[in-house]
N, C-alpha and C positions, 0 to 999 in steps of 0.2 A: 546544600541543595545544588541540583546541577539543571543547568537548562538544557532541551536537548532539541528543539525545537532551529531550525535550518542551522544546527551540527553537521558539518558533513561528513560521512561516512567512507572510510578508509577500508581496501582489501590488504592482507597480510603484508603485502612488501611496500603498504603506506601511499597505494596509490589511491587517486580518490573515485571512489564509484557511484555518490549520489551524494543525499543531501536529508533529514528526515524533517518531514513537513508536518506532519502531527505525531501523536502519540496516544494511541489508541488504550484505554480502560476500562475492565468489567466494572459491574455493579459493585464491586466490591473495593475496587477505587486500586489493582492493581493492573498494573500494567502488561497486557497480553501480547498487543505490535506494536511497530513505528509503520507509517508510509513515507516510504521513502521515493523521493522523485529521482528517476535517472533519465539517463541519456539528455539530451537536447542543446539548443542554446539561446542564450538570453531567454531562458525560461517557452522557447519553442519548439516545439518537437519532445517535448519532456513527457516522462510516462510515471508516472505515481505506482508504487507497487508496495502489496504490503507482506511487512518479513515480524514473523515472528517474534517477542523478546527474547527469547532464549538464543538466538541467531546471531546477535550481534553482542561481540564483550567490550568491554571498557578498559581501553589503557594508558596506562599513563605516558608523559614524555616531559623532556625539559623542565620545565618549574612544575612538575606534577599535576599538568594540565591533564584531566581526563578525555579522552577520544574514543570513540566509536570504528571497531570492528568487525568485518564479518569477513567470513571465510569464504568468498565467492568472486566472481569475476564483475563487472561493469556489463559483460555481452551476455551473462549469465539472469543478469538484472531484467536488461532492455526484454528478453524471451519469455519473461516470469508474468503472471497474467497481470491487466492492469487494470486500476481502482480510478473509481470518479468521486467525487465528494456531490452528493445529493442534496443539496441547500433546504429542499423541501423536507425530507423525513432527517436532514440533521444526519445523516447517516455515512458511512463510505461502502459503494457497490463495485459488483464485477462492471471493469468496464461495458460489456457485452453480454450481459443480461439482460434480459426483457423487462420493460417496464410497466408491464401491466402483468397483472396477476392472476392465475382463476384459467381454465381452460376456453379454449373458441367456442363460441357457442354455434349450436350446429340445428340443421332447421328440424322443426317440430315433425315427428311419421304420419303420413298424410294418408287417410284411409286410400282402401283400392277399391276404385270404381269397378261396379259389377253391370 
């Protein structure tokens, strides 16, 4: 079994681009993304962003430690839309999605005075 849960996540020449913070699954109990936190520091200025499973491979190194890759940049990250974790519906959103649902409601047609 592998934990993958604050692995941090490497681009090709092994430098490090984030970090994955959960690990997202259908009903089906497989694994669809990771959100991955990038940029920041001491956890400031960090943006959660989520990347697909198929995005990121698994390689090994030295004592056949598994580690996480994706073929992407760090700046390429920080650009990618970013995720909030919504404690209420349990859920992860577009950062900048509306929080209410359902169109504006618009005022009732008021007869014309004759």
């Amino acid at each position: 079994m592998t934990r993958w849960h604050k692995q941090n996540v490497y681009d090709p020449s092994d430098a490090k681009i984030g970090e994955i913070e959960d690990v997202l699954v259908d009903r089906d109990g497989k694994i669809i993304a990771f959100i991955v936190a990038v940029g920041g520091f001491l956890g400031m200025g960090e943006k959660d962003v989520a990347v697909p499973f198929n995005a990121v491979q698994f390689k090994t190194k030295d004592n056949n430690k598994f580690y996480p890759v994706m073929n992407t940049t760090k700046d390429a990250l920080k650009n990618a839309p970013g995720h909030k974790y919504d404690r209420n519906a349990m859920t992860w959103t577009l950062e900048n999605a509306p929080t209410t649902t359902g169109t504006p409601a618009t005022p009732a047609p008021q007869p014309s005075a004759r």
